[in-house]
Each structure stands twice: as C-alpha cells, then as structure tokens.
C-alpha positions in Angstrom: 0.0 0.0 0.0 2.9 2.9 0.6 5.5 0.7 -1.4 4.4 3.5 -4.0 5.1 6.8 -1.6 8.2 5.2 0.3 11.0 6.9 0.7 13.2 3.7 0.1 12.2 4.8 -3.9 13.5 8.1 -3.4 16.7 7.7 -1.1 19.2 8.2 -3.5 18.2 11.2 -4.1 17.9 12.3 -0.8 21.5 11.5 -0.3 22.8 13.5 -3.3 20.8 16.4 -2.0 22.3 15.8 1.2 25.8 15.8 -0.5 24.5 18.7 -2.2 23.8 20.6 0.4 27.2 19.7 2.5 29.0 20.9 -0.4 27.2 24.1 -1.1 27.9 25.1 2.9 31.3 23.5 2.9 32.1 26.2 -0.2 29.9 29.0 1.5 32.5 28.3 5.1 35.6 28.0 2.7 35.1 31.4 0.9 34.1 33.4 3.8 37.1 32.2 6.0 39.3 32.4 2.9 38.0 35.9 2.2 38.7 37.2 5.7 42.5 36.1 6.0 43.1 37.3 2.6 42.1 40.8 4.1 43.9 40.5 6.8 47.0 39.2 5.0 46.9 42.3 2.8 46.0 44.7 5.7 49.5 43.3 7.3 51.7 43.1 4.0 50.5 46.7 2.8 48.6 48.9 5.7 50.8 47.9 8.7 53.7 47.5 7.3 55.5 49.3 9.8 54.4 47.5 12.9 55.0 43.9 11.4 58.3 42.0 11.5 59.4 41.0 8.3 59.3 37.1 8.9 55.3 38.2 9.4 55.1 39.9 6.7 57.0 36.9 4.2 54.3 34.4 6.0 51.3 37.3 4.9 52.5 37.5 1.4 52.2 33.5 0.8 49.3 32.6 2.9 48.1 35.2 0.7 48.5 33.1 -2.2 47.4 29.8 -0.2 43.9 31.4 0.7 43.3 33.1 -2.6 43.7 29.1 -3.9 41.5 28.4 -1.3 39.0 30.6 -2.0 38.4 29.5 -5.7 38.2 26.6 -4.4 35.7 27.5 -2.1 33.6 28.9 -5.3 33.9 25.9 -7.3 32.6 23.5 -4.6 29.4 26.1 -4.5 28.9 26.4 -8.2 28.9 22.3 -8.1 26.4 22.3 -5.6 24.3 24.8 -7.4 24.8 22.6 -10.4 23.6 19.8 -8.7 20.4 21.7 -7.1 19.7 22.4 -11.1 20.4 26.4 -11.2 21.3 27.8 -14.3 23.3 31.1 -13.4 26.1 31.0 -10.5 
C-alpha cells in the first residue's frame, strides 16, 4: 500500500541532495574564511607595514596566495552544488 510513496524509492536522491547541500555550505565556510584572512594578509603586507616584523610579513604574502587558492576553491565546490540543485546562473 505505501511501497508506492516510500522513501526507500526516493533515497538516493535524498542522499545526493544531502551531499548537495554539505557541499554548497562547505564552499559557502571556505570562501568566507578564505576571504577574511586574505584581508587580513593584505591589511598586514601593505597597511601595517611598519608595525610587522618581516618574517610576518614573508608568512602574509604566501598565505596570501594559499587562501586566494583556497577561495576558488571555495567557489567551485558552491557552483557544483548549485549545479547539482539544477540552477542555471552561478
């Protein structure tokens, strides 16, 4: 009688919106964070220049580079998500 409506027949799809959904919040965390020590990198490499030791300043130049990696990475696990949810535009 509910064999029909079950949501056996629809658990796989459940668990790729679930996946889905982890990925579109996993990229949402990853660009935020990525986004806010790429500002403070630069805010240390360029604006306060003067109060940070050099050895700080090496570190803020290449985590700059790490995090801006990061962050596409960040936008490319939310576009898959969105791809996967069926939008069109990202």
């Amino acid at each position: 009688m509910y064999s029909q409506f079950s949501i056996a027949n629809h658990l796989p799809e459940v668990k790729h919106a679930l996946h889905f959904q982890k990925c579109l919040v996993l990229g949402n965390y990853m660009m935020l964070l990525s986004f806010i020590i790429i500002a403070c990198c630069i805010a240390i490499t360029f604006a306060l220049d003067d109060y940070a030791a050099m050895s700080l300043q090496i570190f803020a130049h290449i985590a700059t580079i790490i995090f801006a990696a990061a962050l596409k990475l960040g936008y490319v696990l939310r576009c898959i998500a969105l791809h996967g949810f069926g939008e069109k535009d990202f």
